[in-house]
N, C-alpha and C positions, 0 to 999 in steps of 0.2 A: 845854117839855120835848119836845112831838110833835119841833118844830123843829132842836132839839140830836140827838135821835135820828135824825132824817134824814139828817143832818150827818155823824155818825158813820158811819153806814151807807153813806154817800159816801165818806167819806174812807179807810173800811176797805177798801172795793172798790176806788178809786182804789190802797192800798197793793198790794192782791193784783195786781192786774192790774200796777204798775209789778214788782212782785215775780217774774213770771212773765214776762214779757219778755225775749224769746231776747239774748245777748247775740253782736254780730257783728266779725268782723276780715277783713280784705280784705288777700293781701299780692300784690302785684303787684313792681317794680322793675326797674329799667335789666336784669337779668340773665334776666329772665322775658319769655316769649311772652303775649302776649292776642291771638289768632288771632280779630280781628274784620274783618268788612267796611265799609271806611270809606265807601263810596258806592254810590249804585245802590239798587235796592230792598231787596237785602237789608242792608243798611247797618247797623249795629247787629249785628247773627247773627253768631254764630259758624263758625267753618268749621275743615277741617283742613289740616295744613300739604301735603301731595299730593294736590291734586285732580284729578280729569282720568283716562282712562283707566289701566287698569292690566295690565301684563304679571306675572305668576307665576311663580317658580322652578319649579315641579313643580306638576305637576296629574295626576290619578289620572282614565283618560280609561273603565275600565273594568274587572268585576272589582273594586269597590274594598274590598266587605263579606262577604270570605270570612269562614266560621266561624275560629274560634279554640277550642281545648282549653281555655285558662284561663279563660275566660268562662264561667262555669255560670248556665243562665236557666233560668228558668218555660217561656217559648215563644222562638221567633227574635227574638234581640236584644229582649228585654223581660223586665223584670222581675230584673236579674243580679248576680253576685257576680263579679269577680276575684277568683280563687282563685291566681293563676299564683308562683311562687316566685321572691322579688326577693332582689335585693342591698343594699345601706343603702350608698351611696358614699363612707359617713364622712365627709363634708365637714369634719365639725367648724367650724360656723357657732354653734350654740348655737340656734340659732332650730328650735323646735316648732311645725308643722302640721297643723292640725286642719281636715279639709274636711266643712261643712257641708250640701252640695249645690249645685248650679247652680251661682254665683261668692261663696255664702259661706265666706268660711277665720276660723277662730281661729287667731292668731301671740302663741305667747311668746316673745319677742326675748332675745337671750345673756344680757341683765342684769335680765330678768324684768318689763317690761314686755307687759302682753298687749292686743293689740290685735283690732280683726274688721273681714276684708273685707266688703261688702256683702251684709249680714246681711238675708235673706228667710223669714220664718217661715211663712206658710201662702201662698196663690195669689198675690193680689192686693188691693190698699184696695178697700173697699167706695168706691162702687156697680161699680166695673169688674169686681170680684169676679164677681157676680151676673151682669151683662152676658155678661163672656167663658164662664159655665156655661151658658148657656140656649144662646147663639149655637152655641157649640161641643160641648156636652154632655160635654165635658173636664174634670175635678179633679184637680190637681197633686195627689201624694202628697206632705207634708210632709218636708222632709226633717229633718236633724239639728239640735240648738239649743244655744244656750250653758246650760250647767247656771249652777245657782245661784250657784255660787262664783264662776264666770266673770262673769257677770253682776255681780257685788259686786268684783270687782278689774280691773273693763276700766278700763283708761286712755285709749281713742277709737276711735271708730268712724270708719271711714270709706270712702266712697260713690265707686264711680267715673263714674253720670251717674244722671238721674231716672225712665229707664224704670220700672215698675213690678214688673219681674222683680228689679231690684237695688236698688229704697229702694222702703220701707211705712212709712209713716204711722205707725202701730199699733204697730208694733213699736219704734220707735224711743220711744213711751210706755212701751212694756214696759224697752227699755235705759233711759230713765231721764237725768237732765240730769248726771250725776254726768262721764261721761267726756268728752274732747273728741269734737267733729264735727268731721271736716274733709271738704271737698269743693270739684269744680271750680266754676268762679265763676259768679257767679247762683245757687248753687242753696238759698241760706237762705231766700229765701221761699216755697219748698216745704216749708218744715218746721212743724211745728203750734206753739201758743207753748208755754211750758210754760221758761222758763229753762236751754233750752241754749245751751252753748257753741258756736259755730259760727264755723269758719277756712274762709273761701274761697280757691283756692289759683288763680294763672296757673300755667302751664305755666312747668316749670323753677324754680318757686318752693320753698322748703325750710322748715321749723320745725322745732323741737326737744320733744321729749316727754321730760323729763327725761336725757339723755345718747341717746337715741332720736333719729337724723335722719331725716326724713320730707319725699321727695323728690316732688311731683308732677309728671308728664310727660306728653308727649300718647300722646294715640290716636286711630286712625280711626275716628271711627265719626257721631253724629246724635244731638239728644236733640228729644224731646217728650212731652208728657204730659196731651192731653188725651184727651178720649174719642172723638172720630173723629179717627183717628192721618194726620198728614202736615197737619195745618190750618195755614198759613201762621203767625196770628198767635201761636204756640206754637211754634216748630217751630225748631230750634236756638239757641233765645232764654237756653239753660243751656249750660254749657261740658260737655266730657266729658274722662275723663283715666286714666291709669293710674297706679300707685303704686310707688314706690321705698322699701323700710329699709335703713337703714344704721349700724350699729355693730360699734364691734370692730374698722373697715374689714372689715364680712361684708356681702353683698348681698343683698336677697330683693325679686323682682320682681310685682308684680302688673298684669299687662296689661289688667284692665279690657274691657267689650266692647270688640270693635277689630277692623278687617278688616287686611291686610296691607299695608305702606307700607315708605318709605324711613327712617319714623321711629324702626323700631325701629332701625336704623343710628346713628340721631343716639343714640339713650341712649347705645347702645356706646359710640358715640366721645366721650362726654360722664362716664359714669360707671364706665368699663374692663369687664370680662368682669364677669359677672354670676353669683354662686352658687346660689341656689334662683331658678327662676322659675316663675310660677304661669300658665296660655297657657290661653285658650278655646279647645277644637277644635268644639264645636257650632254649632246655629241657622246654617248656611251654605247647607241647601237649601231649594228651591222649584222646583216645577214651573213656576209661570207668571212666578216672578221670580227665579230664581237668579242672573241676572248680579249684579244689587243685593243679596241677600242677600251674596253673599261679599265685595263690596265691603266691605260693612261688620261682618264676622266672618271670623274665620280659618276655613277649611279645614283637616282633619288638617295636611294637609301644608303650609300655609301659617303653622302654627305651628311646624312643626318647623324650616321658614326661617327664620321670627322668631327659636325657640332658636337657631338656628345666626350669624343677627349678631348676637344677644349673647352668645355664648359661653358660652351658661348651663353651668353643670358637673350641674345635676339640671333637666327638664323634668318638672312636674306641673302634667297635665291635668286641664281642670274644662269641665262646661257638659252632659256627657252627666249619664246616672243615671238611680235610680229614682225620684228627684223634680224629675225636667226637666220644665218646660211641654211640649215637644216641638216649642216654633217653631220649624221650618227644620230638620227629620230627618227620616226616616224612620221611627226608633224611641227607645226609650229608651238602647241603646250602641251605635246604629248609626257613631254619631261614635268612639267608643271603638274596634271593628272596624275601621275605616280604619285610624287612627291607628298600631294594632299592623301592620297591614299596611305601610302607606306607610315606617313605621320600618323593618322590615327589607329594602323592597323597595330602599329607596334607601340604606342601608344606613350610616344615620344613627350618629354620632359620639356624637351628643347622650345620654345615660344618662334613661331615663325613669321613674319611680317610678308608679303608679297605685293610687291611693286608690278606696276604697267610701266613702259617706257614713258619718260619723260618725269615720272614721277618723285616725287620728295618724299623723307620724315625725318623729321629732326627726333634725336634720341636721346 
């Protein structure tokens, strides 16, 4: 009997454990990018498609974070509301945006599909958590979250690399195996087990989410994710990538961290003018390493170049707030103040919409 109960008690954890076993799919094909290195040390790594120095359309040399009236703050550039009076450019897309802070958005797509970009609930996974408090004496203010409902009717989540500012562990327990993962390639074995769905995407690769097209593309940027940051054996060993939806023939862009390239050109010329786009303007400065911070983040005005080869018809900003870590600012809308400056100073085409957390506009 001892024996038979053994038995059982094997084979029932044997079920759980098969039971809970993420499931995975890899879609690569002759029409996709995998931006690896085929020889040499880094051989295997990922990379991006313009490597090598880089020149800038505009650059903001000085003067760049005058005040602004619509900004109402606590203190200078912290702690703030846009209050400033907008326009809604009617697009008439159907697609609803909800910015959660940093680079999380909830999208309900014109046929009601709801999806979320790179969903960050509190700082960072433990032990990094703790690490980056004591080092820095810093605590991200949380920012906004999917309510209940949201969380019960998401159809996928999805991840544009493994930093720890844009995928948590934790939270992705909290969403739950119910909706799809998709993300750039390598990155399922960062995820805990627990029975999700999980699409690894190449660059240029597409899937369908019930009448929902879902386009992955590049970006400029680096991933790694251990705990001393830049360690070789870690160190663009996952893909990174931005995100494309598509229905209706309506666009909506998400560009993922990403410094400024020739890539955004290639969407353009791959997917026509672009309707909502969603563009990081923060984490670009550093005193002792700004050349490499912007390489691999846009600048105000390095976004609004990006909007401008794609044609976007609405520009919304993300990556300032009251719940930005603050890598690479000065303050919490010290990126937001450029941005309003640089747009009029160059006297930007581009129509720009600016969110507070928690905030909506259907387009």
């Amino acid at each position: 009997m001892k024996m038979r109960a053994i038995s059982l008690i094997i084979t029932s954890s044997i079920l759980v454990a098969c039971s809970t076993a993420n499931q995975l799919q890899t879609i690569t094909g002759p029409d996709t990018v995998v931006p690896l290195h085929q020889e040499g040390k880094r051989a295997g790594r990922y990379h991006n498609l313009y490597p090598g120095e880089k020149t800038y359309p505009i650059s903001c040399e000085s003067d760049c974070y005058p005040s602004n009236a619509n900004l109402i703050c606590e203190t200078e550039a912290e702690n703030c509301q846009y209050q400033g009076k907008q326009s809604n450019p009617q697009l008439n897309t159907g697609f609803i945006v909800r910015w959660l802070g940093h680079a999380g958005f909830v999208i309900k797509t014109p046929n009601g599909q709801q999806v979320v970009f790179d969903p960050v609930k509190e700082q960072f996974d433990s032990p990094v958590d703790l690490a980056f408090r004591l080092a820095s004496g810093f605590y991200r203010k949380p920012g906004d979250w999917l309510t209940g409902s949201e969380l019960k009717s998401l159809d996928a989540v999805m991840y544009s690399h493994i930093h720890y500012d844009h995928f948590n562990k934790s939270d992705i327990e909290e969403i739950g195996n119910t909706p799809r993962y998709l993300t750039p390639l390598g990155m399922a074995d960062n995820f805990p087990s627990g029975g999700f769905n999980i699409t690894e995407m190449a660059w240029y690769a597409n899937t369908k989410i019930d009448d929902l097209t879902v386009h992955a593309v590049p970006a400029h940027h680096f991933s790694s994710r251990v705990l001393v940051p830049f360690i070789y054996e870690d160190h663009d060993k996952d893909l990174w990538n931005g995100w494309l939806l598509e229905q209706n023939n309506k666009t909506l862009f998400f560009a993922g961290d990403t410094g400024y390239s020739r890539h955004f050109q290639d969407i353009q010329q791959k997917y026509g003018d672009i309707d909502i786009c969603l563009i990081p303007i923060a984490s670009y400065y550093s005193e002792d390493n700004g050349k490499w911070y912007r390489y691999v983040h846009t600048t105000p005005e390095d976004a609004l170049s990006a909007a401008d080869d794609l044609n976007c018809k609405v520009m919304i900003p993300w990556g300032y707030g009251n719940s930005t870590w603050k890598m690479g600012d000065h303050s919490s809308h010290s990126a937001l103040l450029r941005l309003l400056h640089m747009h009029d100073k160059i006297s930007s085409q581009i129509p720009l919409y600016i969110l507070n957390e928690g905030e909506s506009i259907a387009l």
